[in-house]
Every structure is written in C-alpha cells, then in structure tokens.
C-alpha positions in Angstrom: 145.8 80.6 71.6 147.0 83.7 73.3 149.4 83.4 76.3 147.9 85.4 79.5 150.3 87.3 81.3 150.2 84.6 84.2 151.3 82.3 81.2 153.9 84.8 80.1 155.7 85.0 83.6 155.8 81.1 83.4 152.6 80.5 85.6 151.6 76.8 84.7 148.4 75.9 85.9 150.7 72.9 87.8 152.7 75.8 89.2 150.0 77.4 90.4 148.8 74.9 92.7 152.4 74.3 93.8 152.7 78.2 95.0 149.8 78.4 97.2 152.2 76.3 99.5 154.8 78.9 101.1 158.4 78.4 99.8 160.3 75.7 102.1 163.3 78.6 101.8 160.5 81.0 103.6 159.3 78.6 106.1 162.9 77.5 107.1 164.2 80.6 107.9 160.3 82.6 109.0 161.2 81.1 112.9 164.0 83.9 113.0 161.6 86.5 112.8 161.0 88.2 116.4 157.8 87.7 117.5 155.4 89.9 116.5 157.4 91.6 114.4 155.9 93.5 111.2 156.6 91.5 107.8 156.5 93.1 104.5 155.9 90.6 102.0 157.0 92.1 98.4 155.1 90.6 95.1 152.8 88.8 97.5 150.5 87.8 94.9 147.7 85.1 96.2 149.4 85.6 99.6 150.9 82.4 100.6 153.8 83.9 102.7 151.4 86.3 104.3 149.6 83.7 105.1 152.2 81.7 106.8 153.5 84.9 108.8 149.9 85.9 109.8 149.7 82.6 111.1 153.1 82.9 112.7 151.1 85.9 114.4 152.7 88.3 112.7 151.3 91.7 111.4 151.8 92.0 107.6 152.1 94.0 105.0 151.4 92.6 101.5 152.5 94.7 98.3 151.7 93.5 94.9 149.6 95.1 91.1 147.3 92.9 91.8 146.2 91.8 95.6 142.5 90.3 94.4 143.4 86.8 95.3 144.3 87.9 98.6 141.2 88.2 100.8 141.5 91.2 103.7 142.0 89.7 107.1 143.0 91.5 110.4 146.2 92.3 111.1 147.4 92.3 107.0 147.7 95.5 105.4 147.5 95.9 101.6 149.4 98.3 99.1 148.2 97.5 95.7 150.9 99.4 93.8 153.2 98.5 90.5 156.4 98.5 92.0 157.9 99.3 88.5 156.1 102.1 87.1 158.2 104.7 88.2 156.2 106.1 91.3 158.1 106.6 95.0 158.4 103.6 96.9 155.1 103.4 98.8 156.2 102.4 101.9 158.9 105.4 102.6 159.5 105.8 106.2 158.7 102.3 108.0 160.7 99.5 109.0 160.4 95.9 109.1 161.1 92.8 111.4 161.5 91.0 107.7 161.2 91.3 104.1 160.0 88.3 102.1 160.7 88.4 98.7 160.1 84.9 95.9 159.9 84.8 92.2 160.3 88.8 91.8 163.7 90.5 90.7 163.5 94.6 89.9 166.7 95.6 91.1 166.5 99.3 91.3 163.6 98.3 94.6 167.2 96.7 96.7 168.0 100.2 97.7 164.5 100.8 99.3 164.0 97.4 100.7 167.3 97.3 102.5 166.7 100.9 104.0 163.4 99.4 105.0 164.9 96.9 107.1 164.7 97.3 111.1 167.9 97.4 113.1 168.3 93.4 113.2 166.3 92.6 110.5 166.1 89.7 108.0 165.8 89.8 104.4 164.0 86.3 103.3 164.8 86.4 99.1 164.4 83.6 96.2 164.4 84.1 92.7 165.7 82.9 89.5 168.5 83.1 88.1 171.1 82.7 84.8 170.3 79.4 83.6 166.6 79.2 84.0 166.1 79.9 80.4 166.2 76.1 79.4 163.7 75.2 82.1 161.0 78.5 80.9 160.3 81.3 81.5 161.5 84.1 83.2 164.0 83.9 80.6 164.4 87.4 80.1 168.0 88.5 81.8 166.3 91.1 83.5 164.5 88.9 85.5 167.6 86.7 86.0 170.3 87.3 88.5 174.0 86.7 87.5 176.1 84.4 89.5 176.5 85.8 92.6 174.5 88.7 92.2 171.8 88.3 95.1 175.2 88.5 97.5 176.6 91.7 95.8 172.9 93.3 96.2 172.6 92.4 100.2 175.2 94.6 101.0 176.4 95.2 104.4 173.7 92.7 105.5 175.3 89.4 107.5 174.5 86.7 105.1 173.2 83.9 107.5 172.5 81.3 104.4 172.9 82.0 100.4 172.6 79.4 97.7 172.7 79.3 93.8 171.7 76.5 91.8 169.3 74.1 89.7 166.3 72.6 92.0 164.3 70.2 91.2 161.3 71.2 93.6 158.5 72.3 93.5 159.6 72.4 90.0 163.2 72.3 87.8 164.5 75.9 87.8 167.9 77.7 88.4 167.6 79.6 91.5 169.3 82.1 93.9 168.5 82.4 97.2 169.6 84.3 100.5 168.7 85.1 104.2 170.5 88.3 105.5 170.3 90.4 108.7 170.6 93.9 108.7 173.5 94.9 110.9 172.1 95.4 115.0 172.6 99.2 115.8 174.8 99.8 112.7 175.9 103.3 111.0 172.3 103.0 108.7 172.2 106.2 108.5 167.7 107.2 108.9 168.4 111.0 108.4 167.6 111.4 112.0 171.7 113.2 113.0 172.0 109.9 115.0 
C-alpha cells in the first residue's frame, strides 16, 4: 500500500484527531497576546491555532500549501502558498502581534518571520527535534532541530520559556519548543531611517 504524503510527514490517523486540539504549548502562552492583536499562524494546516486565536478574538492570518480543511470565516485571512518553493515570502511588509508556528521546521523562513514580528511581539514555536527518529517520522535531519538550535535561531528575541525534550503527549516525540518576544522599541532596523 502506498504511503500518502500525510502518512509520509508521520500523520497517523490517531494523530490526526489529536491535532485538531490546539497544542497545550500554544494555549499556555496565546493569553500573552495583546488583545486584538493580528496573529500569523505559519503551516496552519486544518486550522486548530487559528481557531483558538479567532476565538481569542483575534484577527488571523493562516499560511499553509494546502488551507482546504480550513473553512473561510470573518476576520481570518488566507495565503495558500508553499513556503519552500523558492518564491518571496508572501507576507513582506506586515507585522504581527504573534507568530504561531507547530510541527513545521524550514529554517531559511526564521529570517522573515522574526522581521515579521511587531515591536513587542511573541513568537509561539514547537517542533521536533534530534531524537525523534526512534519514535517516526520526521526523521529526516532537516526537519529536526539540533540541541539547542530553536534558541540560536530566536535571536535577539527575550526568551520568556524554551524547552527540549521527549514528551509523551499527545503522543511520544522529541521536541523543542520556545516563546520569545521581540525586543519593545529595539534597533530592528524596518528600512524606514528610524
């Protein structure tokens, strides 16, 4: 029987049903968002954390390939776009309030989603890392961060929490996760001779 690429990626049809629920990294750190704030959720997919922001009443913008399990509703703005085919980032010239970002790694995007960041900012992140391999898949080291890695790709952010480690739930995986705030009125430089 041939894999599909949901199967490929590691998508159980157990894991499935486990990631319509938001992320309990996500939902413990989504009260820090300002209110009303504009959220960018990156590799949305079926759109569980735009779901929890838009409930959160939050506008948001969801980016994935492939937004057909995410229904349009007011105040959520889709970008289907591959993020990895070589095309300028799509969203060039906005800001966010947050970025939420699970289960994705293509490190040459960091550079674009930490410019994206508003003044004061936070950067919600979770993915897998080294180690994952003997639970499944991703166990290609391209979609595995090193130890440490997540921290070294935040930058000048203020890390607020960051852990790296084996979970158990919602099922066994090595992961590494991080909140970060983007400096308040730093020296980000926007281009702008300000």
């Amino acid at each position: 029987m041939r894999e599909t690429e949901g199967q490929e990626k590691g998508a159980t049809p157990t894991r499935r049903g486990l990631r319509q629920k938001p992320s309990h990294w996500v939902e413990k750190f989504a009260p820090l968002v300002p209110a009303g704030g504009l959220v960018l959720d990156l590799a949305a997919g079926s759109g569980r954390h735009s779901r929890l922001f838009l409930g959160r009443g939050h506008a948001v913008t969801a980016i994935d390939r492939d937004l057909s399990k995410l229904p349009p509703q007011n105040a959520l703005e889709r970008h289907e776009h591959d993020l990895e085919d070589g095309r300028p980032w799509p969203l060039g010239g906005r800001s966010y309030a947050a970025i939420v970002v699970t289960n994705y790694l293509y490190r040459p995007l960091f550079p674009d989603l930490l410019a994206s960041l508003e003044s004061g900012g936070l950067l919600i992140y979770e993915t897998f890392a080294q180690g994952n391999e003997r639970f499944g898949r991703p166990r290609n080291p391209d979609h595995l961060l090193g130890p440490g890695e997540l921290l070294e790709l935040v930058g000048d952010l203020t890390v607020l929490a960051y852990e790296h480690g084996e979970v158990t739930e919602p099922w066994p995986a090595v992961v590494q996760r991080i909140a970060a705030r983007a400096l308040k009125d730093g020296p980000k430089d926007r281009g702008d001779g300000g």
